[in-house]
mmCIF file of the C-alpha atoms, coordinates in Angstrom:
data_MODEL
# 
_entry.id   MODEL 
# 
loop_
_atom_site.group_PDB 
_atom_site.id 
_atom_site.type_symbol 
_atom_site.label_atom_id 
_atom_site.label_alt_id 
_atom_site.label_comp_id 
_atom_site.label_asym_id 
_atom_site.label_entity_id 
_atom_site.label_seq_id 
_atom_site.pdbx_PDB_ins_code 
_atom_site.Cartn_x 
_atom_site.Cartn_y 
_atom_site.Cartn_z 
_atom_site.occupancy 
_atom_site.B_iso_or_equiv 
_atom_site.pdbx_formal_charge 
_atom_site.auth_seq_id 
_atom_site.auth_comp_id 
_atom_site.auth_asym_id 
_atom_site.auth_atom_id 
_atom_site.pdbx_PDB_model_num 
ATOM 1  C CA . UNK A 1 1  ? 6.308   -46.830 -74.097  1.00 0.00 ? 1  UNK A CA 1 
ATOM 2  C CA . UNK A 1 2  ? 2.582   -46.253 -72.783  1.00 0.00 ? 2  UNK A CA 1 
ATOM 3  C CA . UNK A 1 3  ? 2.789   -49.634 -71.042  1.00 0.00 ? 3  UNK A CA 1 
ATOM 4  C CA . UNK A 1 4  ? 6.411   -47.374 -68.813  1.00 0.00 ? 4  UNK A CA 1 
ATOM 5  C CA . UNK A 1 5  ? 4.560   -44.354 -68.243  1.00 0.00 ? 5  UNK A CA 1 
ATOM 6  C CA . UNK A 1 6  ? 1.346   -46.435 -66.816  1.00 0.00 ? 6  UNK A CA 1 
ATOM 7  C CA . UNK A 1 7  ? 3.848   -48.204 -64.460  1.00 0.00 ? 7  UNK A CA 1 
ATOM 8  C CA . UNK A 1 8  ? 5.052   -44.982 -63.570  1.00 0.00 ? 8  UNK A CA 1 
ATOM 9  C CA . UNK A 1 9  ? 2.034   -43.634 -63.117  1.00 0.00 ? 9  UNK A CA 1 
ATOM 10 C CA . UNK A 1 10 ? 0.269   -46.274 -60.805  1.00 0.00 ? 10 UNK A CA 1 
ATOM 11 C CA . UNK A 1 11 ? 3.962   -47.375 -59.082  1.00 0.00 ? 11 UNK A CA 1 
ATOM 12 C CA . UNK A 1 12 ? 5.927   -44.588 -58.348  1.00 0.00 ? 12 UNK A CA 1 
ATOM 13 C CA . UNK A 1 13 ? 8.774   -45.008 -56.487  1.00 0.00 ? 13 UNK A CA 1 
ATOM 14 C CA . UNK A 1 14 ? 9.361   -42.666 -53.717  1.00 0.00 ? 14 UNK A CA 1 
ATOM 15 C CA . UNK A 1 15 ? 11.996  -39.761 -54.258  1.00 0.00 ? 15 UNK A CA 1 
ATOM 16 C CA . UNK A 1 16 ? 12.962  -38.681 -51.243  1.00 0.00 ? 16 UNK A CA 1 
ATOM 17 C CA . UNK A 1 17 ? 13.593  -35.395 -52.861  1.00 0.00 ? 17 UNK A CA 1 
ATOM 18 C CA . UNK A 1 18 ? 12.399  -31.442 -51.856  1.00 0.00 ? 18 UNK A CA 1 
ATOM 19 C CA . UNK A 1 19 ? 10.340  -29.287 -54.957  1.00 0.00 ? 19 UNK A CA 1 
ATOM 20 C CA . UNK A 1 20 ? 11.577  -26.074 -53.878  1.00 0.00 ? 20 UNK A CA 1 
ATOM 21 C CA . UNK A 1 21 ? 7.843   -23.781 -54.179  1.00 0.00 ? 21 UNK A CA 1 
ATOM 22 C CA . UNK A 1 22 ? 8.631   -21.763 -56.322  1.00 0.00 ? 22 UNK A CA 1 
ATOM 23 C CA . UNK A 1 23 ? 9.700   -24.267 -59.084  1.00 0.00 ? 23 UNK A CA 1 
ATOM 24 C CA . UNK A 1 24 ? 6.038   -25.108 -58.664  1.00 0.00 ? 24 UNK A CA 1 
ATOM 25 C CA . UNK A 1 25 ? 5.304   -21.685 -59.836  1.00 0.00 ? 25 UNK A CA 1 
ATOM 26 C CA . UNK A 1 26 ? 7.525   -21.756 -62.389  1.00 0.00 ? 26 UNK A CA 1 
ATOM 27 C CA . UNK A 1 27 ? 6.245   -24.952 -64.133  1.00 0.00 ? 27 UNK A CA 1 
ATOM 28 C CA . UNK A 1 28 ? 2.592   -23.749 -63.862  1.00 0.00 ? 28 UNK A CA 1 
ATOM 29 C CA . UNK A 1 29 ? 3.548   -20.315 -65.155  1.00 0.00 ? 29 UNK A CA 1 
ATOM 30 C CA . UNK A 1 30 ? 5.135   -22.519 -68.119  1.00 0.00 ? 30 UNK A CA 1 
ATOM 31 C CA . UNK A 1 31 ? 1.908   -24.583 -68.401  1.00 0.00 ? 31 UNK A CA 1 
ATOM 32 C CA . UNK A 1 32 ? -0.463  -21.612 -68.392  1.00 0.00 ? 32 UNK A CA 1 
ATOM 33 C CA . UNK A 1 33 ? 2.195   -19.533 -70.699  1.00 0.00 ? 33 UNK A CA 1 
ATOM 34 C CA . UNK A 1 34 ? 2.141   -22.748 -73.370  1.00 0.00 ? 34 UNK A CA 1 
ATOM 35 C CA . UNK A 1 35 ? -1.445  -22.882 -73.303  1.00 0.00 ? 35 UNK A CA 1 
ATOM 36 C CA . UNK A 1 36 ? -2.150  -19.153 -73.401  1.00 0.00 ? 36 UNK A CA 1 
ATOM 37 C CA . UNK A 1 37 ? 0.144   -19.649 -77.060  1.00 0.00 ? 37 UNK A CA 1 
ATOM 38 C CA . UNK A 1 38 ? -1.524  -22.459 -78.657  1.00 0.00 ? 38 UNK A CA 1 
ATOM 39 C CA . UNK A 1 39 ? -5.093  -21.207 -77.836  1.00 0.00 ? 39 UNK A CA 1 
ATOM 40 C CA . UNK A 1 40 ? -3.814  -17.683 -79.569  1.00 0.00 ? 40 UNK A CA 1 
ATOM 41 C CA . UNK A 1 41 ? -2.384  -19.601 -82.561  1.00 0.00 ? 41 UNK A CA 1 
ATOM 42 C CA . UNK A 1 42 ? -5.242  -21.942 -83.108  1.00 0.00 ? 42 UNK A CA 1 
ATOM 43 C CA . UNK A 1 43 ? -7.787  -18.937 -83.020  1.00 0.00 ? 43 UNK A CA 1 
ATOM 44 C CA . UNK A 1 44 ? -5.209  -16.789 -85.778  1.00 0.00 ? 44 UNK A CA 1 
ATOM 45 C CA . UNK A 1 45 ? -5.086  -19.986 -87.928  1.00 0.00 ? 45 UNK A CA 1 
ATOM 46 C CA . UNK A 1 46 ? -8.972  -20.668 -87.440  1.00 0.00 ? 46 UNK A CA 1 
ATOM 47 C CA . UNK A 1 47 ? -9.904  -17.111 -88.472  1.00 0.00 ? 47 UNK A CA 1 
ATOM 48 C CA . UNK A 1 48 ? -7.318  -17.088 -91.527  1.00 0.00 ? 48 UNK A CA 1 
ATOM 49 C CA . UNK A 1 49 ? -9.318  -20.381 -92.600  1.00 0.00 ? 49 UNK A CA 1 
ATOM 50 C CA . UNK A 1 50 ? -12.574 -19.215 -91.851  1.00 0.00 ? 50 UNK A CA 1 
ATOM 51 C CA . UNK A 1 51 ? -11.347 -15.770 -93.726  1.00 0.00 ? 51 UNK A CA 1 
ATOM 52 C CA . UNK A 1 52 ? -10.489 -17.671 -97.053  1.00 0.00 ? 52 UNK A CA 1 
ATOM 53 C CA . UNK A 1 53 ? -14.075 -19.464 -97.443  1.00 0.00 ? 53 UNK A CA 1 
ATOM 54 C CA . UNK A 1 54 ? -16.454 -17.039 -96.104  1.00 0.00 ? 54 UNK A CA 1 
ATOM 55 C CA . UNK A 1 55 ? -16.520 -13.889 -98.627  1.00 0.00 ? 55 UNK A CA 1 
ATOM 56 C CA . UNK A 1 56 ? -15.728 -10.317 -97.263  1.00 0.00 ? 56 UNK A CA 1 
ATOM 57 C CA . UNK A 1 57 ? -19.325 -8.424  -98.039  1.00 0.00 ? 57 UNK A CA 1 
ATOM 58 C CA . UNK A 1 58 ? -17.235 -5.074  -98.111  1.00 0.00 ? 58 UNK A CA 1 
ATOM 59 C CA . UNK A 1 59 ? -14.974 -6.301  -101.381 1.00 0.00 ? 59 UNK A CA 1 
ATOM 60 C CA . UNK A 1 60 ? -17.630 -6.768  -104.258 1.00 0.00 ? 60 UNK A CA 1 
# 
């Protein structure tokens, strides 16, 4: 499978095809979007984590 993609990669075969702009836009909206998610997720699930071994000093 990773022995395709780097074939792909380094010989790609020419298309012949139009990328209408604003598909661009789309699929870097999507990118930015997907990222914008997991960095949000990672930081709730790193605080919860970070919440259960480090002590709240207000509940003695």
């Amino acid at each position: 499978m990773i022995r395709l993609i780097v074939i792909l990669i380094f010989y790609p075969i020419d298309a012949h095809a139009y990328i209408n702009p604003s598909t661009v836009s789309l699929v870097i909206a999507a990118i930015a979007g997907s990222i914008a998610v997991i960095g949000y997720y990672a930081r709730v699930i790193y605080d919860k984590i970070k919440s259960f071994f480090i002590k709240d000093k207000n509940n003695k």
